[in-house]
Phi, psi and omega in degrees: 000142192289149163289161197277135176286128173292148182290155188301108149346063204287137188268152190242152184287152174325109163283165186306133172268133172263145166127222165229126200255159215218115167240149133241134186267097173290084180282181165280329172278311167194164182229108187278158190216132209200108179220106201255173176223141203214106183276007166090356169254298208277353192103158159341121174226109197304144169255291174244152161200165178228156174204151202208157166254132227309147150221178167076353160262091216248144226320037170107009192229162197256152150221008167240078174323309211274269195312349180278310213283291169000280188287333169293326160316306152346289181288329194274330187269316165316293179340277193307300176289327150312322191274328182073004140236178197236141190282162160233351161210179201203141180260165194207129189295173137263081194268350216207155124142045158046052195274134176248136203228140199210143158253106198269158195241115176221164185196139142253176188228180174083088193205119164318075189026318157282159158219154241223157181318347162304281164000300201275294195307333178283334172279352191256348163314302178319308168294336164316314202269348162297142181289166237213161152314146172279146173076004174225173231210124172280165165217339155219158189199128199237135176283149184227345186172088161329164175217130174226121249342068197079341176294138166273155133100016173266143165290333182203085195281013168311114177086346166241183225264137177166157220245307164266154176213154196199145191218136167264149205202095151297153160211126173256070153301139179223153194295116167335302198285329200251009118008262142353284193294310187306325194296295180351289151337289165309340182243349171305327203228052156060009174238164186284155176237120166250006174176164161228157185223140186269145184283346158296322189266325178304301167338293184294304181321319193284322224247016193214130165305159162298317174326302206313268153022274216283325184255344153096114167218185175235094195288101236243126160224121203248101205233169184335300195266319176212169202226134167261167114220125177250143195241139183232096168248158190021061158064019140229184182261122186263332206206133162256143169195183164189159160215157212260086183219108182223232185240017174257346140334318175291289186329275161343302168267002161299313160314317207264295188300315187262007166062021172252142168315154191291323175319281205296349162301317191283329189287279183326323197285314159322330189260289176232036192311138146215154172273324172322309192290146160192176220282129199096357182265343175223155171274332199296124162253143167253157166255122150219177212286161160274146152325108142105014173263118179267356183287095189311337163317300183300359186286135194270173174267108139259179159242140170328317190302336196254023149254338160288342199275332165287325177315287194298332168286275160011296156337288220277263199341293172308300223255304180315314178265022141311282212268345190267344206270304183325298197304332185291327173273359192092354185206047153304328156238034191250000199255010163100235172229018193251108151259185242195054186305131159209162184143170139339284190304334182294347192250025155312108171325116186102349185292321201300299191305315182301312187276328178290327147328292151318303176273004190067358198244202185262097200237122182234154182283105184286128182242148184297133179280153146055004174256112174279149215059039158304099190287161188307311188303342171247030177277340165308160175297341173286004174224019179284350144269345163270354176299305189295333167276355172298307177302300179301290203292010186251344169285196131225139143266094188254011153279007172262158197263146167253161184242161193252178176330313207250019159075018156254188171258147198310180178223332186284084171245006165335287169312315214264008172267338183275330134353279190316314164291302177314313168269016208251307174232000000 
């Protein structure tokens, strides 16, 4: 006689973290503060927020402790009187600290014919129990897909028959000190760190449709210092990367070619910055100051067209090496025909156009989704990633590593898989 078939597994959605959740976005530019309440139905609903401008920050790396700590207080002391309370912990973006995203593969064999809730802790035990690189540290680690005697592409193999069971694992590591260094930052102003989120992947949570998600898109977030990017297939991140190039690189070199102060290099580029122009396409001229002439006599003349012709090498260099490190990885064509802008930096006039060229796709400007009390001045893409640690920090991940004092990550994460089921299956 057949055995009774066992029931279907119903996957239960992430639970809710309740109360009040805290992101900060530690930029190369400014440093944003976000502080929500989240009753476990409607999602995160912002109380406060701050903001101040960045010091101590050099291309996603910390090099002034003392003037970084500052200034986060600072953004964090706004927060905190909007809102009319005071946080104790904060989830904190990541841009910088040379982050890599690499997919391990583990498998056991030999299996009591089910399989069974041991079963699954012992293959996700195997990446835990892997050793790490010296100096690097995960910060995130996303199970993507099972296997059971080969079969692929199953979400969830609990209860069913089978001899192997085998899981593919993103694992995202980043350099231990600045880990470290950030934690540092943070408890320097009186708070507990409860997690980091790389800011490519806090973006795509914010700023990509589900559609987007599911069917594969790329999130690009072009922020002061570095440039990111994360590929998102079946409603995860599959691939990470970044390099310490942003816009204030541009800035710079607008400052350098045209022999003007850096204010007035970031205001022009702001004003009439395009990646698209170039010299002989407008009559239009601007006026700005020379280096160390306060005379207004002494102030130049240019056409428009040659702050894009400083603009556009600068672009094209940074997105090429975007695109040669994806191709170098394999995954150059995995991200759909959908990019995602998002960042500060994105909103250089012509960029949409300019990357769709360049990648072949379809490229749109990402703005933060679905979060209420969002004041007008952060719906922009320059605030798409702190939306998105808003996003991250309202859950439990409970396959994600939390970090101790000193900003690596624990290693005893045994308990926490088993968490991990309970909130899972």
């Amino acid at each position: 006689m057949n055995k009774p078939l066992p029931k279907a597994v119903i996957r239960k959605p992430l639970r809710q973290r309740t109360g009040v959740i805290a992101a900060l976005d530690i930029g190369c530019s400014k440093i944003a503060c976000f502080i929500a309440s989240n009753d476990g139905n409607t999602g995160p609903v912002i109380q406060g927020l701050g903001l101040y401008a960045s010091s101590g920050m050099r291309n996603g790396d910390v090099v002034d402790l003392e003037a970084l700590s500052v200034a986060v207080g600072k953004a964090v002391e706004q927060a905190e009187q909007m809102a009319g309370l005071a946080i104790e912990r904060v989830c904190v973006s990541l841009s910088g600290g040379r982050q890599k995203s690499i997919i391990r593969r583990h498998q056991i064999d030999g299996l009591d014919d089910r399989i069974s809730e041991r079963d699954m802790v012992r293959v996700l035990r195997m990446d835990i129990d892997q050793p790490e690189a010296e100096n690097r540290s995960v910060i995130h680690r996303m199970p993507l897909q099972y296997m059971v005697d080969g079969v692929r592409g199953i979400r969830d193999p609990l209860g069913m028959h089978g001899n192997s069971l085998g899981v593919d694992m993103a694992v995202i590591t980043a350099s231990t000190s600045t880990l470290r260094n950030l934690t540092t930052v943070v408890e320097r102003n009186h708070l507990s760190l409860d997690s980091f989120c790389s800011s490519a992947y806090a973006a795509g949570l914010s700023a990509l449709v589900d559609d987007e998600k599911d069917l594969g898109a790329m999130v690009i977030e072009m922020g002061a210092g570095v440039t990111s990017v994360g590929i998102f297939m079946e409603g995860h991140l599959v691939y990470l990367d970044s390099i310490p190039v942003g816009g204030l690189n541009v800035t710079s070199d607008i400052a350098r070619g045209l022999s003007t102060p850096m204010e007035e290099a970031e205001r022009i580029k702001t004003l009439h910055g395009s990646v698209l122009t170039a010299i002989g396409d407008t009559d239009e001229m601007i006026v700005l100051p020379r280096i160390g002439e306060s005379n207004e006599d002494a102030a130049q003349q240019i056409e428009l067209g040659l702050l894009g012709e400083i603009i556009r090498p600068r672009v094209e260099e940074t997105f090429e090496m975007l695109l040669a490190r994806m191709e170098k990885a394999g995954f150059s064509a995995a991200a759909g025909q959908r990019i995602v802008l998002t960042g500060g930096a994105s909103q250089i006039p012509g960029l949409s156009e300019f990357l769709a060229t360049l990648f072949d796709r379809s490229v749109r400007i990402g703005k933060p989704i679905g979060l209420v009390g969002m004041a007008d001045a952060t719906r922009g893409p320059a605030f798409a990633a702190t939306a998105g640690l808003l996003r991250f920090s309202s859950v439990e991940h409970e396959m994600e590593p939390r970090l101790n004092k000193r900003g690596a990550s624990r290693q005893n994460l045994f308990w926490r898989i088993g968490e991990w089921f309970n909130t899972h299956l």
